[in-house]
DRENROVEX-143062 format. One record per residue (C-alpha): residue number from 1; residue in three letters; x, y, z negated. Coordinates in steps of 0.5 Angstrom, whole numbers, m for minus. Each point is the difference from the previous one (the first is absolute). Example, Ala and Ser with C-alpha at 12.3 -4.5 7.8 and 13.67 -1.06 7.14 Angstrom:
BEGIN
<pos->1; code->Ala; x->25; y->m9; z->m16>
<pos->2; code->Ser; x->2; y->7; z->2>
This chain:
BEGIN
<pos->1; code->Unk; x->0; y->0; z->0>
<pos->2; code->Unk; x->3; y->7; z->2>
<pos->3; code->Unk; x->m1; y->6; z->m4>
<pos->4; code->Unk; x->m3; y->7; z->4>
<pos->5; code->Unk; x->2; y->6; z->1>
<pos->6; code->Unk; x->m3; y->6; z->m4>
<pos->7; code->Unk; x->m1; y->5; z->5>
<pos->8; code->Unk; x->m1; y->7; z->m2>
<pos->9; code->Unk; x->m4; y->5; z->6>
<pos->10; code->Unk; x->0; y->6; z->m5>
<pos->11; code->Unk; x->5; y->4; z->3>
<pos->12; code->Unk; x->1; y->m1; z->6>
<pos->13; code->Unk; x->m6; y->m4; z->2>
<pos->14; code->Unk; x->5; y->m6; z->4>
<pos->15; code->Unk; x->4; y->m4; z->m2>
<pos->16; code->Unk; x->5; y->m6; z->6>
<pos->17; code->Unk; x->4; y->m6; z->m3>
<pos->18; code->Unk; x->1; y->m7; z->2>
<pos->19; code->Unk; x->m1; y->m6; z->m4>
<pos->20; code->Unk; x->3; y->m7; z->0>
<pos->21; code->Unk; x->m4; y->m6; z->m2>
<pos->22; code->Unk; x->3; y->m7; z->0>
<pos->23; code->Unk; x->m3; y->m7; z->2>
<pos->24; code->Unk; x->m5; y->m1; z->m4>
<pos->25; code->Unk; x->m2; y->7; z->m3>
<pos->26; code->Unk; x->m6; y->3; z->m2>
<pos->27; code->Unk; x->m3; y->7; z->m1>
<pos->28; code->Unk; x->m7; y->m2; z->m4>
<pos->29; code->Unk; x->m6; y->4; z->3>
<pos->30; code->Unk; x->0; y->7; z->m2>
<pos->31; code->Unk; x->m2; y->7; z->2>
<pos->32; code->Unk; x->2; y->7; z->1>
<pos->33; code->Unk; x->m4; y->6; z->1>
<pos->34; code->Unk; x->4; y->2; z->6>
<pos->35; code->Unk; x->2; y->m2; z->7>
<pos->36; code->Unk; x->4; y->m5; z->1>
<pos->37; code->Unk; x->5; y->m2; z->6>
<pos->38; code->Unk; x->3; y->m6; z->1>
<pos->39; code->Unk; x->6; y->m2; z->4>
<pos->40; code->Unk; x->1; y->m8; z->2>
<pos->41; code->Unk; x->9; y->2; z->1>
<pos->42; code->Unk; x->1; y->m8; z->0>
<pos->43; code->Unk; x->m2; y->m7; z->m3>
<pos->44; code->Unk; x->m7; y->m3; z->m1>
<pos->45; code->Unk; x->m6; y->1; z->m5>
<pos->46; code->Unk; x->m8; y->0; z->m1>
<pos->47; code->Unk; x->m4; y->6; z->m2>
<pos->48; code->Unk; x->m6; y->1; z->m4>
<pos->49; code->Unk; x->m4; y->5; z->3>
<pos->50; code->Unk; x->m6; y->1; z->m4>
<pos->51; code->Unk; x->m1; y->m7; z->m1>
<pos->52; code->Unk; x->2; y->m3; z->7>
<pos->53; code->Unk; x->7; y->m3; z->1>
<pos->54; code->Unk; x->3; y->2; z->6>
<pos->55; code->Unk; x->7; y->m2; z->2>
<pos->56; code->Unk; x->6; y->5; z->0>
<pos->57; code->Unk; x->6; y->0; z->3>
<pos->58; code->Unk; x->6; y->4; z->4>
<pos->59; code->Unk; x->m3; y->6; z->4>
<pos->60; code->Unk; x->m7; y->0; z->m3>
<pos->61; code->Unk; x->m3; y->6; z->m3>
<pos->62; code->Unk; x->m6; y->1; z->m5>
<pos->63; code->Unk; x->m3; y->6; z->m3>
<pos->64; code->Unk; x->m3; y->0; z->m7>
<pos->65; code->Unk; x->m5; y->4; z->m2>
<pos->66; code->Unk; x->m1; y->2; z->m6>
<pos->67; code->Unk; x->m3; y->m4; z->m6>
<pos->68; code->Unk; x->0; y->m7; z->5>
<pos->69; code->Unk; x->2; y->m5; z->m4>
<pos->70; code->Unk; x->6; y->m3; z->4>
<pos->71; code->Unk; x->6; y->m5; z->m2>
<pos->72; code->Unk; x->5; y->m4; z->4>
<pos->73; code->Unk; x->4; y->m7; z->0>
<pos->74; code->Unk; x->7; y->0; z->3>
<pos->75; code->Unk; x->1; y->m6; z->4>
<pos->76; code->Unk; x->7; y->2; z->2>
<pos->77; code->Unk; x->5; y->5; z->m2>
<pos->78; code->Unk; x->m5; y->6; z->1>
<pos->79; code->Unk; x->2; y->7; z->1>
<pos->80; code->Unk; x->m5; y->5; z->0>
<pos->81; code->Unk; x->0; y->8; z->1>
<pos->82; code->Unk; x->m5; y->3; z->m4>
<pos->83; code->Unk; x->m3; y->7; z->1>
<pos->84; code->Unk; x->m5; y->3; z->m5>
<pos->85; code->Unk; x->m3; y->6; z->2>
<pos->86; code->Unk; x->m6; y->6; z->m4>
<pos->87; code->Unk; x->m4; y->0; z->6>
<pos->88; code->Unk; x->m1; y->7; z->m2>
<pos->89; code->Unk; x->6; y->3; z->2>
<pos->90; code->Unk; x->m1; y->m2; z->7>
<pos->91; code->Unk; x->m4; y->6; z->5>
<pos->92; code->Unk; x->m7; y->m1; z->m1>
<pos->93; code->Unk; x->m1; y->m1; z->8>
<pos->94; code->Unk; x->5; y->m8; z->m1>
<pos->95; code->Unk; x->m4; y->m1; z->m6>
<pos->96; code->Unk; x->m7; y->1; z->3>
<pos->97; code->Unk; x->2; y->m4; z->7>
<pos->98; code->Unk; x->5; y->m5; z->m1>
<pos->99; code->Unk; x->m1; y->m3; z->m7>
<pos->100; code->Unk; x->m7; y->2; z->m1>
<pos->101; code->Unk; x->m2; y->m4; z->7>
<pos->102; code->Unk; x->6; y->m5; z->0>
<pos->103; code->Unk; x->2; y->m1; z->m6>
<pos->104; code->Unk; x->m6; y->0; z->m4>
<pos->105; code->Unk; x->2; y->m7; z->m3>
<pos->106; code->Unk; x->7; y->m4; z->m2>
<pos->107; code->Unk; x->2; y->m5; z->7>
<pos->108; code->Unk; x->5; y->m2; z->3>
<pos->109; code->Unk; x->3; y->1; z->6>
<pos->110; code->Unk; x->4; y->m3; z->5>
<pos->111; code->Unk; x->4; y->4; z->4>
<pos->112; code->Unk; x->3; y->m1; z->7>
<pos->113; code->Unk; x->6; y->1; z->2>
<pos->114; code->Unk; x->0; y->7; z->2>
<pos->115; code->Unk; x->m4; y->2; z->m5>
<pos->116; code->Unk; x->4; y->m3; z->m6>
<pos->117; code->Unk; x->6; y->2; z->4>
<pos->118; code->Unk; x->m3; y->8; z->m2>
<pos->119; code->Unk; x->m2; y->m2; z->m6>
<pos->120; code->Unk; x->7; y->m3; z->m3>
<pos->121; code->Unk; x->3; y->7; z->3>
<pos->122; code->Unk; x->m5; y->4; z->m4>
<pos->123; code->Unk; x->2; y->m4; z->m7>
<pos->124; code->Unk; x->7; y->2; z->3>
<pos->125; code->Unk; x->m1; y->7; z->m1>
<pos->126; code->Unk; x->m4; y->0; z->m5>
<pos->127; code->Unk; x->5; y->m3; z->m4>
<pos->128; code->Unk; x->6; y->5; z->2>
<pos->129; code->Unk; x->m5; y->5; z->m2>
<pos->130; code->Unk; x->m1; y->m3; z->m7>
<pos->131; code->Unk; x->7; y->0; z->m1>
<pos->132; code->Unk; x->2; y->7; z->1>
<pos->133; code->Unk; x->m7; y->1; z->m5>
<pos->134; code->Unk; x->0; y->9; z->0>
<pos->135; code->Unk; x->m7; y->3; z->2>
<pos->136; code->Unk; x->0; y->0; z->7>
<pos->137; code->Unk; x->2; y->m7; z->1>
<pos->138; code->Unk; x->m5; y->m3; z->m4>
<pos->139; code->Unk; x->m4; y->5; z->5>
<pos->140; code->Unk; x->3; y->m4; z->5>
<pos->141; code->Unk; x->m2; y->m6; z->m2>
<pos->142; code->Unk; x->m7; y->2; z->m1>
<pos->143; code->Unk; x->m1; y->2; z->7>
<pos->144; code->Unk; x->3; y->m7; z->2>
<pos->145; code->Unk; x->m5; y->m3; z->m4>
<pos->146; code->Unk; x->m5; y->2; z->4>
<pos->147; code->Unk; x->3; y->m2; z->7>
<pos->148; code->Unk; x->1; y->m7; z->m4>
<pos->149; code->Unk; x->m7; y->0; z->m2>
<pos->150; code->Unk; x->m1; y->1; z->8>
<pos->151; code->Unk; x->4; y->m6; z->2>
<pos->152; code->Unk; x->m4; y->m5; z->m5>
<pos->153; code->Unk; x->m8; y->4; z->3>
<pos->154; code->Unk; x->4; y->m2; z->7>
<pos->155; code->Unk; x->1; y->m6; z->m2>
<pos->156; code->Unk; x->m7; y->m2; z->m1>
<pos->157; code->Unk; x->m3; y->3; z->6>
<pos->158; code->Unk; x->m2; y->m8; z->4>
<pos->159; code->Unk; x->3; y->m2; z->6>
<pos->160; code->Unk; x->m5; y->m5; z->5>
<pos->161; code->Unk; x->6; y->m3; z->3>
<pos->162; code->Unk; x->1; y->m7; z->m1>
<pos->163; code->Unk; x->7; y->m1; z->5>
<pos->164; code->Unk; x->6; y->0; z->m5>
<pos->165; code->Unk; x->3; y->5; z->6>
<pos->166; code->Unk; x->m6; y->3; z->2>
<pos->167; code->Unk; x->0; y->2; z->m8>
<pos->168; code->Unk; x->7; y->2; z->1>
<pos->169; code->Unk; x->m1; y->4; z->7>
<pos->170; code->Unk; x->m6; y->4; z->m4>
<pos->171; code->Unk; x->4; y->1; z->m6>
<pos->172; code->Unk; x->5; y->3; z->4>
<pos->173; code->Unk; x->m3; y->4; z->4>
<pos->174; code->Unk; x->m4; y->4; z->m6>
<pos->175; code->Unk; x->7; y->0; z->m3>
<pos->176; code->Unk; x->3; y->4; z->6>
<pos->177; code->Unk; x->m7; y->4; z->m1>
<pos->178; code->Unk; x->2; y->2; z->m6>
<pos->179; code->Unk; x->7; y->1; z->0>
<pos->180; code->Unk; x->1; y->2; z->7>
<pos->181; code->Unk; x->5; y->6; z->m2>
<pos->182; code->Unk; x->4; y->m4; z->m4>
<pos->183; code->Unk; x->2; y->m6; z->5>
<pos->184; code->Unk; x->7; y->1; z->2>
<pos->185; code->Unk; x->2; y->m6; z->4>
<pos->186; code->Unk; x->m4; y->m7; z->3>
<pos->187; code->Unk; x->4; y->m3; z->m7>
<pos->188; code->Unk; x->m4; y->4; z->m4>
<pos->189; code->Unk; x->m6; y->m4; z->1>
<pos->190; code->Unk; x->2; y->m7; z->1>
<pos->191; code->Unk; x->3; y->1; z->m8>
<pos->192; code->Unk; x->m7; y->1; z->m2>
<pos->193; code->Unk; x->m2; y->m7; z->2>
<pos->194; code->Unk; x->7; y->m3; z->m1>
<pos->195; code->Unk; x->0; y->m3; z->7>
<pos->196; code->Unk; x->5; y->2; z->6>
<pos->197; code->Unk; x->m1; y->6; z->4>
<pos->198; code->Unk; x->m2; y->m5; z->6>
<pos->199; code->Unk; x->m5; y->m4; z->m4>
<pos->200; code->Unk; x->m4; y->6; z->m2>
<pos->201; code->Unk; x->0; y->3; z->6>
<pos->202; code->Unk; x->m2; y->m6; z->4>
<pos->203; code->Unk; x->m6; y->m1; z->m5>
<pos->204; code->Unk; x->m3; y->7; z->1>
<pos->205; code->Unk; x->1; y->0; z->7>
<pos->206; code->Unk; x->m4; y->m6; z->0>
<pos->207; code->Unk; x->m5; y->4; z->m3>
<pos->208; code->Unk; x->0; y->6; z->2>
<pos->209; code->Unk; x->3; y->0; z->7>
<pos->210; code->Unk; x->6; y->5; z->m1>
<pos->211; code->Unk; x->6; y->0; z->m5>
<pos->212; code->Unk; x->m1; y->3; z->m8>
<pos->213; code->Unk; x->7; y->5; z->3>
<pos->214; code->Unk; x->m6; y->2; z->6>
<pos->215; code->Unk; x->m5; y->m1; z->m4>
<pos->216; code->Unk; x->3; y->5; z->m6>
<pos->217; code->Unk; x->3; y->5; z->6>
<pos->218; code->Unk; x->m8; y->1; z->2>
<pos->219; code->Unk; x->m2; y->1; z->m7>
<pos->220; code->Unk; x->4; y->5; z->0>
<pos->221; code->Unk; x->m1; y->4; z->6>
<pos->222; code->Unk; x->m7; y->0; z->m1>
<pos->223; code->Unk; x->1; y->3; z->m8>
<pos->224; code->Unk; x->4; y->6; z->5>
<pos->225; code->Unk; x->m5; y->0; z->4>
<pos->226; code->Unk; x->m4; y->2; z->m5>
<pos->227; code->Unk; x->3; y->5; z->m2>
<pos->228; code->Unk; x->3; y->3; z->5>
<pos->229; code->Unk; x->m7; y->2; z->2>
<pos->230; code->Unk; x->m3; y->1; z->m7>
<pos->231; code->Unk; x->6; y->4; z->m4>
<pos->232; code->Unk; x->5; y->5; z->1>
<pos->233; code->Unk; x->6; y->m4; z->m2>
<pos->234; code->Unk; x->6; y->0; z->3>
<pos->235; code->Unk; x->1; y->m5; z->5>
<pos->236; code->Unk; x->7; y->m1; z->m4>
<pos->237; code->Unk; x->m4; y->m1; z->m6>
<pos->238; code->Unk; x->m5; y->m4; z->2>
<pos->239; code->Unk; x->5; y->m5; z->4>
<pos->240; code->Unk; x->3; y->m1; z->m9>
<pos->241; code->Unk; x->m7; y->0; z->m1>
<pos->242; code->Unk; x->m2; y->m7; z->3>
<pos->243; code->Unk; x->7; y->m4; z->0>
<pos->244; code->Unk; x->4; y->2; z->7>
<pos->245; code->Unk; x->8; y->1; z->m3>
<pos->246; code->Unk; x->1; y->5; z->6>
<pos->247; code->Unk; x->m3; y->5; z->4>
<pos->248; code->Unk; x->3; y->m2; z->6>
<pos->249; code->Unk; x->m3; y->m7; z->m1>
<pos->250; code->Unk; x->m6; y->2; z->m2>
<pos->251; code->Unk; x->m1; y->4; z->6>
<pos->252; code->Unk; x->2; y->m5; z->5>
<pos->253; code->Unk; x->m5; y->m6; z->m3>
<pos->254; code->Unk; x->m6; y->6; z->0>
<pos->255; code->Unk; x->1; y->1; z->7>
<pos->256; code->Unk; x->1; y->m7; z->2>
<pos->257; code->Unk; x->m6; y->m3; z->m4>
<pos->258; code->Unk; x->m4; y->8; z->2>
<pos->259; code->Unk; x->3; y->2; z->6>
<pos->260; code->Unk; x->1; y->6; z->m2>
<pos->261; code->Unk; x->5; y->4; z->m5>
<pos->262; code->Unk; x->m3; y->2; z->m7>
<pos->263; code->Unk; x->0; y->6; z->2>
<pos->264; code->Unk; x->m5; y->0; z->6>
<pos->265; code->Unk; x->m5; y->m5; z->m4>
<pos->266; code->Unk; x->m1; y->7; z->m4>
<pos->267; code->Unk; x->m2; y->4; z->4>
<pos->268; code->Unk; x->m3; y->m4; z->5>
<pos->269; code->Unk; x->m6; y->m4; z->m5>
<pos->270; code->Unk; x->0; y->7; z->m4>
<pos->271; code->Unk; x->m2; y->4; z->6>
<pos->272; code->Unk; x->m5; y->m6; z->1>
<pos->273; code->Unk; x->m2; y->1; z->m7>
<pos->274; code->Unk; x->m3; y->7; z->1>
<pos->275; code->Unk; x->m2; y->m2; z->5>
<pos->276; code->Unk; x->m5; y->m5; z->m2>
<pos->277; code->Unk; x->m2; y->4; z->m5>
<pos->278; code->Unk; x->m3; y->5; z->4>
<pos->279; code->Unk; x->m3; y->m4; z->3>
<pos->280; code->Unk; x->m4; y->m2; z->m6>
C-alpha cells in the first residue's frame, strides 16, 4: 500500500509532481476537492473511477473531478504524473467549454500518438516552469493547463474510421490541420505515428490521393488566401503566419498552387469583393 501525497492549492491553485509505484502497490480509494490529471509515464495498473475499473498503462491519461471516488492498483513498475488544479484559476471561458462540456465526469482517456505526443510536450513545459517557481512562471503553466486540457477534450472527440490507416490517414490530417504553422520537414510528421516517412505518406496518399507534404502545402496556401483578401497584413508577415520559413519559398508555392503571385491575389479578389458588394 502507498501513502498519498497531501497537495495544498491554497496558494498558487496548481501543483505537477511525478510518483513511482512499485509492483504491487495500492492507492486506496479516496477523494479531493480539486481536479486532478494523471499521466501513465511508464508501466502498467488499473484505476478505479467511481467505481468502475478500468486499465492503466504508459500514455493513458485521466481526468479526476472533483469528490470522484478513485484509487489505482500497479501492475508493474507505474509512474504517473499528477497534476492538480483549482479550476477557478483557469478563464471563465476554459471552465465553461472545456471542463463543463467534456470534463463533466472522472474518464480515462486513451490518446493517440499525435495527441500524447503534444501532451507529454506540454507536461514537459510545465515542469520546466514549475522548476523555476516565480510568479510568471507559475502564469505560464496556468496558460499550458489550459491547452493540456485542449489536447485531452480533442482526445475524446469520436472517430467513425474502422481501417487502422485509415484512422491514422485521418488522424494525420487533423494534426496538419491544427499544427500546419509549425511543420518543418516530412520527419516532423512520421515522428508522430512512430513510422518511417514512406509509410506515413504511403497510408495518406492512400486516403487522400495526395501527399501530407502536398496536403500541408495547400492548408497552408488556403489560410494566405484567406488572409490575403481578409487582412491588411504584410505578405511578409502573413508567410511567418502560416508556417513558410522564407519568403522567396512561399511565393514561388503561391504562384505554383495559384497562378499568380500573393500580390496579384489581393488586389484581383479585393476588387471582386467590392464589386459583388455592390451589386447586392
Amino acid at each position: 500500500m502507498s501513502n498519498r501525497r497531501v497537495i495544498d492549492l491554497s496558494i498558487q491553485g496548481i501543483h505537477l509532481y511525478e510518483v513511482k509505484h512499485e509492483e504491487g502497490d495500492v492507492i486506496m480509494e479516496h477523494d479531493h476537492p480539486f481536479h486532478e490529471i494523471l499521466y501513465a509515464l511508464d508501466g502498467e495498473g488499473q484505476i478505479t473511477l467511481d467505481g468502475k475499473q478500468l486499465d492503466f498503462n504508459k500514455d493513458h491519461g485521466v481526468v479526476i473531478v472533483p469528490f470522484s471516488p478513485h484509487a489505482v492498483v500497479s501492475d508493474s513498475n507505474l509512474t504517473i504524473l499528477v497534476l492538480a488544479f483549482d479550476a477557478q484559476l483557469l478563464d471563465i471561458s476554459v471552465q465553461k467549454e472545456l471542463l463543463a462540456v467534456f470534463f463533466n465526469v472522472s474518464s480515462l482517456i486513451r490518446l493517440n500518438p499525435f495527441l500524447g505526443s503534444e501532451l507529454r510536450q506540454l507536461l514537459r513545459k510545465m515542469l520546466f516552469e514549475l522548476s523555476r517557481g516565480n510568479p510568471l512562471n507559475f502564469f505560464a503553466m496556468k496558460l499550458k493547463l489550459s491547452e493540456l486540457l485542449l489536447v485531452l477534450a480533442r482526445a475524446q472527440q469520436p472517430s467513425h474510421v474502422i481501417d487502422a490507416d485509415s484512422l491514422r490517414a485521418e488522424k494525420l490530417r487533423l494534426y496538419i490541420d491544427t499544427h500546419y504553422f509549425e511543420i518543418l520537414h516530412s520527419n516532423d510528421i512520421s515522428v508522430k505515428l512512430g513510422m518511417s516517412t514512406r509509410h506515413v505518406t504511403n497510408i495518406f496518399k492512400k486516403q487522400y490521393s495526395i501527399t501530407p507534404i502536398q496536403y500541408l502545402t495547400e492548408v497552408r496556401i488556403e489560410m494566405a488566401k484567406k488572409m490575403l483578401v481578409e487582412t491588411d497584413k504584410e505578405i511578409v508577415c502573413i508567410c511567418f503566419e502560416v508556417g513558410f520559413e522564407t519568403l522567396s519559398s512561399f511565393y514561388r508555392m503561391f504562384k505554383n498552387y495559384i497562378q499568380m503571385s500573393p500580390n496579384q491575389y489581393r488586389v484581383v479578389h479585393r476588387v471582386r469583393s467590392r464589386n459583388e458588394q455592390v451589386l447586392v
